[in-house]
Structures are given as C-alpha cells and as structure tokens.
N, C-alpha and C positions, 0 to 999 in steps of 0.2 A: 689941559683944562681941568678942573675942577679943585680938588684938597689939596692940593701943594701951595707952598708960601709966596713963590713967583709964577702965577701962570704965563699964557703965552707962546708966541714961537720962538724957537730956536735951530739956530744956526749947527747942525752937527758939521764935526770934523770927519773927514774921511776913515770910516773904521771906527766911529766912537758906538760906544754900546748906551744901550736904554738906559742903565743905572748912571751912568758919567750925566744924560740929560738929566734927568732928577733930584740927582746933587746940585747941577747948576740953576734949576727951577727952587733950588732952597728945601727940597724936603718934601716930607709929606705933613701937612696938620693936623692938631691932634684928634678932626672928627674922620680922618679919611677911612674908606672902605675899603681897603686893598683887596677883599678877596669878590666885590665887584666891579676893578677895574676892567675899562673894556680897551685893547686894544686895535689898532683898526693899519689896515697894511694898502694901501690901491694896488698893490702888484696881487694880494691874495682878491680883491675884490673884483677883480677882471677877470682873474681864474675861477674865480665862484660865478662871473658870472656868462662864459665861454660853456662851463658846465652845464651849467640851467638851460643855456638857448639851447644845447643837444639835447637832454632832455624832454624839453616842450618838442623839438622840431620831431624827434625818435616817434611820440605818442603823438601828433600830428599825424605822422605818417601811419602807426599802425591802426589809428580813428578812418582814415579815407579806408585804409584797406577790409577793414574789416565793415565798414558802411558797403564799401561792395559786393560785399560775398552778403548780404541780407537778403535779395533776392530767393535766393537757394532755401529758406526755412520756412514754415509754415504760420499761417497769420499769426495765432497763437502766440509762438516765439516770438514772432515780427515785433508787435506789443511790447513785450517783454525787451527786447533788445534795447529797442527807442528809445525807453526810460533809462537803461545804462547809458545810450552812448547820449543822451542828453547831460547828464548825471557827470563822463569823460569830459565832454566840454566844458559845463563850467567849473570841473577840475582844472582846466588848462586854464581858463582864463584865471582862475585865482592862483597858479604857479607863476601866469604872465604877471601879475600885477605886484607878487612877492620879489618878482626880480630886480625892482625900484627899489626895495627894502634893503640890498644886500653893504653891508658893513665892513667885509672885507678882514672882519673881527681875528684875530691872533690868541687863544687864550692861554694868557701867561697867568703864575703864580708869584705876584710880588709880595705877597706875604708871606713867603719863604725867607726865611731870616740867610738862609744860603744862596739867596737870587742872585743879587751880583756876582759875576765872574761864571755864573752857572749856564747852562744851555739855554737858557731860556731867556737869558741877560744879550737880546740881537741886539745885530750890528743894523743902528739907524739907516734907515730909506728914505728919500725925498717922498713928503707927504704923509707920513707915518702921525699919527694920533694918538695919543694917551687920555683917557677923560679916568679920573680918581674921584667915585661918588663919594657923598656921605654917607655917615654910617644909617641903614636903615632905621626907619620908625617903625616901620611894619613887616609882617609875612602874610602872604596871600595862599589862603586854600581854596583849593575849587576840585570841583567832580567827586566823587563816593562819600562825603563827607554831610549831616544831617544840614548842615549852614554855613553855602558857600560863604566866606565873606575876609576880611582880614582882620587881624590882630596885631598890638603891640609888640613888637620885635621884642626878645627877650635871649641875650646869648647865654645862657645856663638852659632854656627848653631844647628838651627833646619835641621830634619828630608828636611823637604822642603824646606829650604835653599838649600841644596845641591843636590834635586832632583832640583831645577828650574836652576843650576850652569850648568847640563849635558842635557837641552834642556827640562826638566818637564819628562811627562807619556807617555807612548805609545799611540797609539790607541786602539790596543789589551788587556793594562793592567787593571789591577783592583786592582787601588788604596787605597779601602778597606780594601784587604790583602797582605798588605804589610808587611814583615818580615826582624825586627833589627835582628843582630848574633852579640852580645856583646862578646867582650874580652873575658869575664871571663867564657863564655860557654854556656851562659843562650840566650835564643832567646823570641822575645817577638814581640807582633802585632803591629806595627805600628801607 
C-alpha cells in the first residue's frame, strides 16, 4: 500500500523476498518515504502479543499479592499504598488496551541503496504488509520545548534548527536527553 506505482496484493512465490515484490508492484514514486515505511509481519504480531498477555498477567499477579500483604503496615502507609496500587491498575488497564494496538511492525531499512539481496531484504509470509508513506509535511516537537506544536518538514534541518524555530528548551528540560521517534519505528538520543 501506499508510494508504489502498482499497489495492492500480491501473490509471493515460495522464497521470494520483499524487493522481488516491489519490483513487481512497479517501484516506488517519486513522493515515497522510504525511511518511514512500516512493515508489518502476523507471525511477529502474535509474538508481541503472547508477550504483552505475560506481562499484564506477571503484574496481575504481583498487584493481588502485594494487595495482600497491606494488612501488615500502618494506616499511614495504608493511604499511601492505595494510591500506588490504584495508580498499577490503571497502568494495566492502559497496557490492556495497547495490546489491540499491536502492528506486528518489522523495521527494515529500504532506503539502503544496498537493501535488496541484504539481510533485511525477507523472505515473504502469508499476510505480510508493506504501507510506503509519503514524504512528510511536518515534524512534531513536544515536551521540553518553549511551543509544543509542528513545523514544516525541512530535510537540510538539524535537530536544533527546529527546536530554536519553537522558541529553544525549557527551563525544566534536559537537553541531554532528548529523544528522535523516527518514521520507521526506531527511536534514538538526540
């Protein structure tokens, strides 16, 4: 789906790799986003999310047990507890409702001019997805920054280009650790 000249499904041969579909999809157009394609796998999306239910069920369990053991401390703490394990639960319930979210996402580098033939060039799965955006209009900044908001995409800015566009840093923040969320999935320090 998306920036390629033939979207659509396709039929893989046994053992055919991602680039062989691409070629047969016609290519990419000239607005495509390669470095935020998402790919998306069912066999990794059931692994993600076989994961999550241990997870949730893990801190399930150690919420009842430690609800138990409350007894034992003083009002004081009592108070105090309540408001964490209020605090645990509807952590779980916002982990439960993330798990409807899960993509099953693959993140490859198709804009490696060395992709095809490369490790990352898989052998096609029944069910396997490619979406290829367009090239962004915008970057989104949020947190330490004096004016959450977005700006015009601009591939020649730096990082701080576009934090001095929204008025620089906070006072509060820590420039330091600052965190990119690339396209394609991958997050990286600043």
């Amino acid at each position: 789906r998306g920036k390629v000249k033939y979207p659509g499904k396709y039929l893989a041969r046994k053992g055919e790799r991602l680039s062989s579909i691409i070629e047969r999809a016609g290519g990419y157009t000239s607005d495509a986003f390669l470095k935020g394609a998402i790919f998306s796998r069912k066999s990794v999306q059931v692994a993600e999310k076989v994961g999550q239910v241990k997870v949730i069920e893990d801190e399930k369990r150690r919420l009842v047990y430690d609800q138990t053991h409350m007894g034992s401390i003083s009002q004081d703490a009592s108070v105090s507890y309540a408001v964490v394990m209020k605090s645990r639960q509807e952590a779980l319930k916002f982990l439960e409702q993330r798990m409807s979210m899960n993509q099953g996402r693959i993140v490859l580098h198709l804009d490696n001019r060395h992709f095809k033939g490369s490790n990352e060039d898989i052998v096609i799965q029944d069910g396997d997805e490619l979406f290829i955006p367009a090239i962004p209009s915008s970057v989104h900044l949020i947190g330490g920054v004096q004016h959450s908001t977005s700006l015009a995409y601009k591939g020649s800015h730096t990082i701080e280009d576009y934090v001095n566009q929204v008025g620089g840093y906070t006072d509060y923040s820590e420039p330091g650790r600052l965190y990119v969320f690339h396209p394609n999935g991958t997050v990286s320090k600043g």
